[in-house]
C-alpha positions in Angstrom: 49.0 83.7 91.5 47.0 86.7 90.8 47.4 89.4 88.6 45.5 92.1 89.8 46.3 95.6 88.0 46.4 98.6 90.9 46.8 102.3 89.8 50.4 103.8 88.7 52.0 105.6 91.7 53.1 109.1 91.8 56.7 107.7 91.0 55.8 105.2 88.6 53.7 108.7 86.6 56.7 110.4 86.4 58.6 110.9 83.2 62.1 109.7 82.9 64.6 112.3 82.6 66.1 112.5 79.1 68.8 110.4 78.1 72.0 112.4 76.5 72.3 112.1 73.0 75.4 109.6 71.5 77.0 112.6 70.5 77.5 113.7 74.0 78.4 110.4 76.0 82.1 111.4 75.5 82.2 115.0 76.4 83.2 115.8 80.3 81.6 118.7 81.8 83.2 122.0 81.6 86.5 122.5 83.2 87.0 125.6 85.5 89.7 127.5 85.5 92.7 126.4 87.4 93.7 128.2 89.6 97.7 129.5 90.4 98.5 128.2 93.8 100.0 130.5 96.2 103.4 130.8 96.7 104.5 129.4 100.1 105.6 132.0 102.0 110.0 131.6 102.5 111.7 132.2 105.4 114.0 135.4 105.4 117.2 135.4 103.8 118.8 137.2 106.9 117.8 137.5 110.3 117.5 140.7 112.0 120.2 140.8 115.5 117.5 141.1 117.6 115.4 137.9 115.9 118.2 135.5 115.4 119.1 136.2 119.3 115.9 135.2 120.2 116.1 132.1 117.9 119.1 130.8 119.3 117.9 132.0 123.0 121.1 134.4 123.4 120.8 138.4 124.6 121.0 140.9 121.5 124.1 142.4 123.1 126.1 139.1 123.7 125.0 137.7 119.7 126.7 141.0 118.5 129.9 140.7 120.5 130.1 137.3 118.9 129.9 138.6 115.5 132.6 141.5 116.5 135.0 138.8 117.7 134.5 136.2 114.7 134.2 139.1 111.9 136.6 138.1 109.3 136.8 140.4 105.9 135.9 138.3 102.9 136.0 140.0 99.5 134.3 143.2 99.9 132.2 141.9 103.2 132.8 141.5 106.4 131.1 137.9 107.9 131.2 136.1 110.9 131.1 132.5 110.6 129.7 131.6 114.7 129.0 127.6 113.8 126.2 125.3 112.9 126.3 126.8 109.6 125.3 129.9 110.9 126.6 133.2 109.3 126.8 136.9 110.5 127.2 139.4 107.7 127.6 143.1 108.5 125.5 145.5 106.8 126.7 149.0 106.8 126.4 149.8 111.0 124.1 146.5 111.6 124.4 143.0 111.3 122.5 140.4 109.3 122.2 136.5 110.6 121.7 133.9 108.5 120.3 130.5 110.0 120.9 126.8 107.9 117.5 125.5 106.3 116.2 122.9 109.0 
C-alpha cells in the first residue's frame, strides 16, 4: 500500500457552501400566494329554441309546435313539460328550454 499525496482537484479546492444556521432548519421557504381558481364555466340555465332543437336533433319549427301543444299555465307561467325532464317555459313571445344535468 502506498500513500502517495497528489495535488487537490479543482472540486476538492472548492469551498463548501454554507450550512444554514439551527435557527433556520425549521423554517420552509416562502409561500406564494394562492391563487383563486377559476370558476368552471355552467351550462345555461335555459336553452335558446333554436339550440335546444339542435341538441335534441329536432327542426326549430317542429320543437316549438311541441311546446304550443304541451303548454300548460302554472302559477303565473306558462311551461311545457315535453319528457326526459325536459321543460319549455315561455318567455314573453319566445320560449326557453331547459335540458336535465347529464
Amino acid at each position: 500500500m502506498s500513500t502517495e499525496s497528489h495535488p487537490p482537484t479543482e472540486q476538492e479546492q472548492k469551498p463548501l457552501p454554507a450550512q444554514p444556521s439551527e435557527g433556520h432548519a425549521n423554517r420552509s421557504p416562502p409561500r406564494r400566494p394562492r391563487r383563486r381558481p377559476r370558476p368552471v364555466p355552467s351550462a345555461p340555465l335555459y336553452d335558446t329554441i333554436e339550440s335546444a332543437a339542435a341538441k335534441l336533433g329536432l327542426d326549430v319549427e317542429a320543437l316549438r309546435a311541441r311546446c304550443r301543444r304541451a303548454a300548460l299555465r302554472v302559477g303565473d307561467s306558462i311551461q311545457a313539460q315535453l319528457g326526459g325532464g325536459i321543460v319549455a317555459f315561455k318567455f314573453g313571445r319566445s320560449w326557453r328550454v331547459r335540458m336535465p344535468p347529464l
